[in-house]
C-alpha angles and dihedrals in degrees: 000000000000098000095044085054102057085046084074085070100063098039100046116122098230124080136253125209141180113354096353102064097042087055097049095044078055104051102068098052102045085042092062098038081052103054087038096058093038095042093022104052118357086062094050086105091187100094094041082060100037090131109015085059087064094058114173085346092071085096085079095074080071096060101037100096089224122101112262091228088058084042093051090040084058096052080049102055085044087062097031079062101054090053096044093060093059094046099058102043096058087046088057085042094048099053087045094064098035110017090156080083101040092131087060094057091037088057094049100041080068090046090048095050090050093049087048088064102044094040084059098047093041088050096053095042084072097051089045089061094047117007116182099228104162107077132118099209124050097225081064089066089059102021112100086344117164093209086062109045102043096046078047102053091030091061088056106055087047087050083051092047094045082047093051094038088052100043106050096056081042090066107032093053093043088053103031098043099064095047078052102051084042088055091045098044108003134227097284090065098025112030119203099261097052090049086053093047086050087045102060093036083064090038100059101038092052092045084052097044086055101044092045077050095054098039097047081050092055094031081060102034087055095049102056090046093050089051096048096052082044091061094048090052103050087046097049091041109045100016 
């Protein structure tokens, strides 16, 4: 119902201009990229249980004759999976109800892709570091679990901070470049609304640029991260 709701905002009769309009052609987008990443990913609770989940069993990892780093990259891609669904179906969802900003969706379908993959990593990497093995019942390994709520809340607070770090460029491009192109060549060659149209072309490439920036530094931050604990684990533990 939300997001039928902000539809009306890009379907009302009656026109937007300046600021108003740049904000609002923003706010959908970055709403559903929000509540996907938030609802989509950060709640995908495998990864923060990679281990845990194994309990008393993990000694298995030992037996199978299959190295422990292609076992834990299969976990990865299972749970990669479960977050990529729903990815992509609110993604499909999203440009049926509002296809006049189909780029904006396009743009963030990559970028999701590429969060989906750090959040995991990032989650297992905590439960790398500390799994809770010794439970009798399966809902223990998830239930009040530290390796799930503070990759949780901490992922958060990192989907706020991407949101944040997208939106204000967005619209101060989006405001300032048009005053900008009118100054340089003036309304008689450039009128308004083709200043407008150029300056949230340039908007939105350079808040995408910074945000793909963002995401591939923390996709390869967290992987490394996750792949070292994974080593100390697999030593401490079967060595």
């Amino acid at each position: 119902m939300m997001v039928f709701g902000m539809r009306d905002m890009f379907v009302s009769e009656e026109p937007l201009y300046g600021l108003e309009r740049i904000i609002l052609s923003s706010i959908l987008p970055l709403l559903v990229m929000y509540l996907t990443m938030i609802m989509g990913v950060n709640l995908n609770t495998g990864a923060s249980t990679i281990i845990s989940r194994e309990g008393k069993t993990y000694y298995y990892a030992k037996i199978i004759p299959v190295d422990y780093k292609t076992q834990f990259d299969a976990k990865i891609k299972v749970y990669y999976l479960l977050s990529a669904i729903s990815v992509v179906g609110t993604v499909a969802f999203a440009v049926a109800i509002a296809p006049a900003i189909w780029y904006h969706f396009l743009a963030m379908s990559g970028f999701l892709a590429i969060y989906v993959f750090s959040h995991i990593h990032f989650a297992s990497s905590f439960d790398l570091a500390d799994p809770k093995l010794n439970w009798t019942n399966p809902s223990a390994a998830v239930k009040n679990s530290k390796n799930v709520l503070i990759p949780y809340f901490t992922g958060m607070g990192i989907s706020t901070a991407l949101l944040v770090f997208f939106t204000v460029p967005y619209i101060l491009i989006s405001f300032l470049f048009p005053n900008v192109l009118e100054a340089a060549f003036g309304t008689d060659m450039l009128p308004h609304i083709h200043s407008e149209f150029f300056g949230r072309i340039i908007a939105a490439a350079v808040s995408w640029a910074l945000l793909y920036t963002a995401v591939i530094i923390m996709a390869v931050i967290f992987r490394k991260r996750a792949m070292k604990n994974l080593t100390v684990w697999y030593e401490r533990m079967y060595s």
